[in-house]
C-alpha positions as CSV (number, residue, x, y, z in Angstrom):
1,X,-55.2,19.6,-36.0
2,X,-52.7,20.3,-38.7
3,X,-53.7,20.1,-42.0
4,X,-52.2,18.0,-45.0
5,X,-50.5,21.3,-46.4
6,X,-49.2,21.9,-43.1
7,X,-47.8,18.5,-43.0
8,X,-46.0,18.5,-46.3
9,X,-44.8,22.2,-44.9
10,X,-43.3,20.3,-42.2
11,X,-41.4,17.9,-44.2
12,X,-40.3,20.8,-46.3
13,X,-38.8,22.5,-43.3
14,X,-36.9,19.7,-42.0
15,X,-35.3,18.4,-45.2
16,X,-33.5,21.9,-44.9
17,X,-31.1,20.2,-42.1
18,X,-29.3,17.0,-42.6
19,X,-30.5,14.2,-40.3
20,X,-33.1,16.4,-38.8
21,X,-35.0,14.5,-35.8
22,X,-39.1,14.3,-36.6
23,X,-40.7,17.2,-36.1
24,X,-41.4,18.8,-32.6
25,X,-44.2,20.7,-31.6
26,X,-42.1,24.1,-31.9
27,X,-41.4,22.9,-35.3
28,X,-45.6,22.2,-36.1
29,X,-45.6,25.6,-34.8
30,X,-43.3,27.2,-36.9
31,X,-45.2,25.9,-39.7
32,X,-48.5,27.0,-38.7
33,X,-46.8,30.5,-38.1
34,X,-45.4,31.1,-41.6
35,X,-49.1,30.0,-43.0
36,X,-50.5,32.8,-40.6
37,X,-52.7,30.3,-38.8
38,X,-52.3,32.1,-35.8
39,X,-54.8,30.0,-33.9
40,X,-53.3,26.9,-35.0
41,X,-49.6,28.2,-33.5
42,X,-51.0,29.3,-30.2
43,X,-52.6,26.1,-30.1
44,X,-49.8,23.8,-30.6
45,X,-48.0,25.7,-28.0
46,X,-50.4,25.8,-25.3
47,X,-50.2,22.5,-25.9
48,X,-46.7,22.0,-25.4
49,X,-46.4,24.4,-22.8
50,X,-48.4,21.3,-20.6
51,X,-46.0,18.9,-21.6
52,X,-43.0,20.6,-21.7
53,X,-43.8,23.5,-19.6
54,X,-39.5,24.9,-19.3
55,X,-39.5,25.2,-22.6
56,X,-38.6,29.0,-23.1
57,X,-39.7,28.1,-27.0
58,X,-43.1,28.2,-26.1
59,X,-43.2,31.7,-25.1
60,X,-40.4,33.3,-27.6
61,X,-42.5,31.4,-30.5
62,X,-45.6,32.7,-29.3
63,X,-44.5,36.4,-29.1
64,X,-43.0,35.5,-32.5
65,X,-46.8,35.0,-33.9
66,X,-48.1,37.8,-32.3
67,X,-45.4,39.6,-34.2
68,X,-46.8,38.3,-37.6
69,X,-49.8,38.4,-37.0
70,X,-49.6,42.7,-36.0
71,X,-47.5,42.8,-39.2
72,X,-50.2,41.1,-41.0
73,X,-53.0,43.1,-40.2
74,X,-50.9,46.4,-40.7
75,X,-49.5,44.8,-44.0
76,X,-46.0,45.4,-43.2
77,X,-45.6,42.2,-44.4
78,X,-46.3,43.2,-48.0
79,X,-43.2,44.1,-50.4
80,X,-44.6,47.7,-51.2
81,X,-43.6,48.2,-47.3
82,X,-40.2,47.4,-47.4
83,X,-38.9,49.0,-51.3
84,X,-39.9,52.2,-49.7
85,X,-36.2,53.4,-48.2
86,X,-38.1,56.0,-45.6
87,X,-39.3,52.6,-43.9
88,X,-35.6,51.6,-43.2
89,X,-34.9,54.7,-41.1
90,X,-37.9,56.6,-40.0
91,X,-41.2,55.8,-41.9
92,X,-43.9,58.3,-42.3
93,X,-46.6,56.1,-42.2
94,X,-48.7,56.1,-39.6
95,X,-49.5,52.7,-37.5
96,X,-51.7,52.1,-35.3
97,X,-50.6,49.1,-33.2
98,X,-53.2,46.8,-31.1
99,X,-52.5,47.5,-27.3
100,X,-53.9,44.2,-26.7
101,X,-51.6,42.6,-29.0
102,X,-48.9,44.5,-27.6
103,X,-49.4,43.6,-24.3
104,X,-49.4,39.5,-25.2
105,X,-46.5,40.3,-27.2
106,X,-44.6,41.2,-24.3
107,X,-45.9,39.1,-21.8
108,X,-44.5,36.2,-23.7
109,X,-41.2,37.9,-24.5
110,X,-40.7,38.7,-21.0
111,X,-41.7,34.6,-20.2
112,X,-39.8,33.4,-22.3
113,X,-36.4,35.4,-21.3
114,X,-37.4,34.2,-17.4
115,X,-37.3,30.6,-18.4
116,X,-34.5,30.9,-20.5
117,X,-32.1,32.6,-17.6
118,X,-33.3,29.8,-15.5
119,X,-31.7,27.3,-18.1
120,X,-29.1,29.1,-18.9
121,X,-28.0,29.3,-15.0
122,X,-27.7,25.8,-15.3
123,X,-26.8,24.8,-18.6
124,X,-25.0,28.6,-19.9
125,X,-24.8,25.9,-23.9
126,X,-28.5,25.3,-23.7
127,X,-29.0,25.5,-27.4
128,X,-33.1,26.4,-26.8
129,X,-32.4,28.9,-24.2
130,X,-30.2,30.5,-26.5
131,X,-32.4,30.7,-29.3
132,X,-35.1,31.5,-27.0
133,X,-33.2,34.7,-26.1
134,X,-31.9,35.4,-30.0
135,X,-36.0,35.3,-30.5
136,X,-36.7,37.8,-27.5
137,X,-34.2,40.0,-28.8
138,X,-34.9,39.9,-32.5
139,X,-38.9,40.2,-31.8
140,X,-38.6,43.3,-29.3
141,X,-36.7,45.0,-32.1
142,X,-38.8,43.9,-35.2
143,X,-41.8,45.1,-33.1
144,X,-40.3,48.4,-32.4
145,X,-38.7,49.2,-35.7
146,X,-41.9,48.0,-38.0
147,X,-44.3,48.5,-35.7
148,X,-44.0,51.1,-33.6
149,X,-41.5,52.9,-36.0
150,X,-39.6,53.7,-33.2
151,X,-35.9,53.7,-35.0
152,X,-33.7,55.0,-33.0
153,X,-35.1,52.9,-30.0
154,X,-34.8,50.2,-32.6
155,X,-31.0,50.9,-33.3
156,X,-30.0,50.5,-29.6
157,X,-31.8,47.2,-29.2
158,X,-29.9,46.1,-32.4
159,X,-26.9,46.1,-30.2
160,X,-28.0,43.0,-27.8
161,X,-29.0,40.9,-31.1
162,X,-25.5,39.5,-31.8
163,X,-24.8,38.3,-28.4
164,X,-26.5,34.8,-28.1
165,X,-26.5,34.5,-31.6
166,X,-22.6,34.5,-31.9
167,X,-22.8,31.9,-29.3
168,X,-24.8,29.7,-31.0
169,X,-22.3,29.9,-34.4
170,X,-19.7,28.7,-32.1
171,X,-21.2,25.4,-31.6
172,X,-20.2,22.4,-34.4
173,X,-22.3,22.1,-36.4
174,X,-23.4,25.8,-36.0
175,X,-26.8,26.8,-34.9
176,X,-27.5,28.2,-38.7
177,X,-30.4,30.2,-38.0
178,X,-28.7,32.4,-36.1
179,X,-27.0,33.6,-39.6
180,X,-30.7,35.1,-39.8
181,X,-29.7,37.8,-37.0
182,X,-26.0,38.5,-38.8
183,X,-27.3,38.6,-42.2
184,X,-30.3,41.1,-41.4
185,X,-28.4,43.3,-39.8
186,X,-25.4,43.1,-42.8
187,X,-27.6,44.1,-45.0
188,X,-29.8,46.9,-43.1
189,X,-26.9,48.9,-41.7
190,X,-25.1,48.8,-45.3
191,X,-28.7,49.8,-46.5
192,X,-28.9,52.7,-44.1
193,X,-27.9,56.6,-44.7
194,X,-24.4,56.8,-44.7
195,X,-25.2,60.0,-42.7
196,X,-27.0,57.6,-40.2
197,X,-24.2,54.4,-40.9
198,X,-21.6,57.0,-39.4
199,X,-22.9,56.8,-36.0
200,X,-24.3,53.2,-35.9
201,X,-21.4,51.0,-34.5
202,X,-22.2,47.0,-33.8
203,X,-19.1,44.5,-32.8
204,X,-18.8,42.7,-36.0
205,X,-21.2,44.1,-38.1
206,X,-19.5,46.4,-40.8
207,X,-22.5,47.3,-43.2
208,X,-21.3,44.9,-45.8
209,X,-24.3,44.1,-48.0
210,X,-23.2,41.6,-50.0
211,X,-22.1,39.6,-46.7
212,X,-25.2,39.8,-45.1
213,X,-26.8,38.2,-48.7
214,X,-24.6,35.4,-47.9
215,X,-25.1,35.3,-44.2
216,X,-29.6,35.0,-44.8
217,X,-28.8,32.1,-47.9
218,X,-26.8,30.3,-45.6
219,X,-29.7,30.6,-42.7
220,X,-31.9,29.9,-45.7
221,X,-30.5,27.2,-46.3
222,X,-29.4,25.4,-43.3
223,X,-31.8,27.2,-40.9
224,X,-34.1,24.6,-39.0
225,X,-37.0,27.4,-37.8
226,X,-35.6,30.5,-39.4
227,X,-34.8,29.7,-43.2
228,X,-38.3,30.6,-44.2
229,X,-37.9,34.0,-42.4
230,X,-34.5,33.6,-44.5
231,X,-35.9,33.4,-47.7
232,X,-38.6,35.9,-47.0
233,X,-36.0,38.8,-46.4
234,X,-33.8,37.6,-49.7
235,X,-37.4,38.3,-51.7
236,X,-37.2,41.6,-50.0
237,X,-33.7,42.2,-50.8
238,X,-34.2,40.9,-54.6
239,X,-36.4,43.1,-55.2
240,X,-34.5,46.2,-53.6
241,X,-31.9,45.1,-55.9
242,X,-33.8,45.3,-58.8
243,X,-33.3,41.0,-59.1
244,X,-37.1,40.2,-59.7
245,X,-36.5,37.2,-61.1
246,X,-34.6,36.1,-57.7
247,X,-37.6,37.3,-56.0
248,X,-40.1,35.0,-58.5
249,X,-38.4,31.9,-57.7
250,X,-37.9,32.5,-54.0
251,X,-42.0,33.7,-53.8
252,X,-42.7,30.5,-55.8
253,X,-40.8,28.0,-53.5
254,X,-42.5,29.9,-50.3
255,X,-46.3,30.1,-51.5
256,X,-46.0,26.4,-52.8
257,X,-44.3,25.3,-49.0
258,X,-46.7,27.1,-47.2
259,X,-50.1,26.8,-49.0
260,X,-52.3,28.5,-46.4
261,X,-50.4,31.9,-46.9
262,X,-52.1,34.4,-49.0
263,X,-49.4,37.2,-49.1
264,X,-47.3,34.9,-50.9
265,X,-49.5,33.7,-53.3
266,X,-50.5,37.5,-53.7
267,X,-46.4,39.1,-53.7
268,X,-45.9,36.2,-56.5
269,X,-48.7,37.3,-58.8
270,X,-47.4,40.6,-58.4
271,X,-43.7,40.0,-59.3
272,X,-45.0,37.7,-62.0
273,X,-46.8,40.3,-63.6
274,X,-44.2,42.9,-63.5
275,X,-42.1,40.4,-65.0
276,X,-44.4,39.8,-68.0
277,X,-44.9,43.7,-68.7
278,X,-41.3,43.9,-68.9
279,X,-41.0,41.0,-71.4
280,X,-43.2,42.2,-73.7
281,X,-41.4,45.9,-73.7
């Protein structure tokens, strides 16, 4: 059952879109995902998965949680991960990911891209295939960049994560989160070595920082599952760009949306507290 925070999250994510229909079960899950109720996901998609068993979501989403939920327990989700530049290009940390977490991970991945080639055989503009797919993708690298720190492996894979999603900016209105998949990868490769930028060549990705800012606001904005992810990576970026204030706000508007979430509530009393030792400098 979701809970009353989970329902005012809900309504929070859908007033991002103009004339949004009510919220689906993918949407429910989305929620439950970005509060790290990992049970309540999976359970909403099982769920579904029943009633609406061709639904590639249900798989892509679940791999999705499995991802935050490895990223959880490792704390990659925590800023002091992501300010440290090693972790952008070959961390030294050492990880130790679940196997059985893995494994789940990539059964559902490898689901949820079956079911969506069957609907895209059929339909090639399914909108939720093709999401589906941009969520294959964009998990299978996250997994093996943070995760299994794997970067090199994780710079090929970078090179599939465009496709579906420049097919889903082609449609009117565009499909907004897919700006989440341009905007990331903007800002990573411009963030890289240059040594390392040199040999790293994606169609239509130059590097350009300040475009990919642009590219995660607008997904932030507009995006109907992704602008929370959005507005997670613009904390991460404010604060690699020495904007903590940016990062205050931003931290503020996620921990009040989604309630059940204690990294945000712990990243904002972090920034907050930076911000006051400054002030009294």
């Amino acid at each position: 059952m979701i809970s009353v925070s989970g329902v005012f999250a809900v309504s929070v994510l859908m007033s991002m879109q103009p004339a949004a229909p009510a919220p689906s079960a993918i949407d429910r899950a989305f929620v439950r995902l970005y509060n790290l109720d990992f049970p309540g996901a999976f359970a909403i998609l099982d769920e579904n998965a029943r009633t609406d068993p061709g639904n590639p979501l249900n798989y892509s989403v679940r791999a999705g949680a499995y991802l935050f939920k490895e990223m959880q327990r490792l704390r990659i989700l925590e800023t002091d991960f992501f300010l440290d530049n090693d972790n952008l290009v070959d961390g030294t940390a050492h990880l130790e990911p679940d196997p059985d977490t893995r494994k789940r991970l990539y059964d559902a991945l490898a689901e949820a891209r079956r079911r969506a080639d069957a609907r895209l055989a059929v339909a090639p503009r399914d909108v939720d295939a093709l999401f589906a797919i941009c969520m294959v993708v964009g998990v299978d690298l996250d997994y093996v960049a943070l995760v299994e720190r794997r970067t090199w492996r994780s710079l090929r894979l970078a090179r599939d994560a465009g496709k579906s999603a420049a097919v889903l900016l082609t449609f009117d209105p565009p499909f907004y989160d897919a700006y989440l998949t341009f905007g990331s990868m903007e800002y990573i490769v411009g963030s890289l070595p240059f040594f390392i930028r040199w040999f790293v060549h994606y169609d239509g990705i130059q590097g350009n920082k300040r475009q990919g800012i642009d590219q995660l606001k607008l997904a932030a904005r507009q995006g109907r599952y992704y602008g929370p992810f959005a507005r997670i990576l613009l904390t991460l970026v404010s604060l690699r760009e020495k904007k903590p204030e940016e990062a205050q706000k931003l931290l503020t508007e996620l921990a009040r949306d989604f309630p059940d979430n204690p990294v945000f509530k712990k990243e904002l009393a972090r920034v907050s507290a930076d911000l006051r030792r400054r002030a009294v400098r």
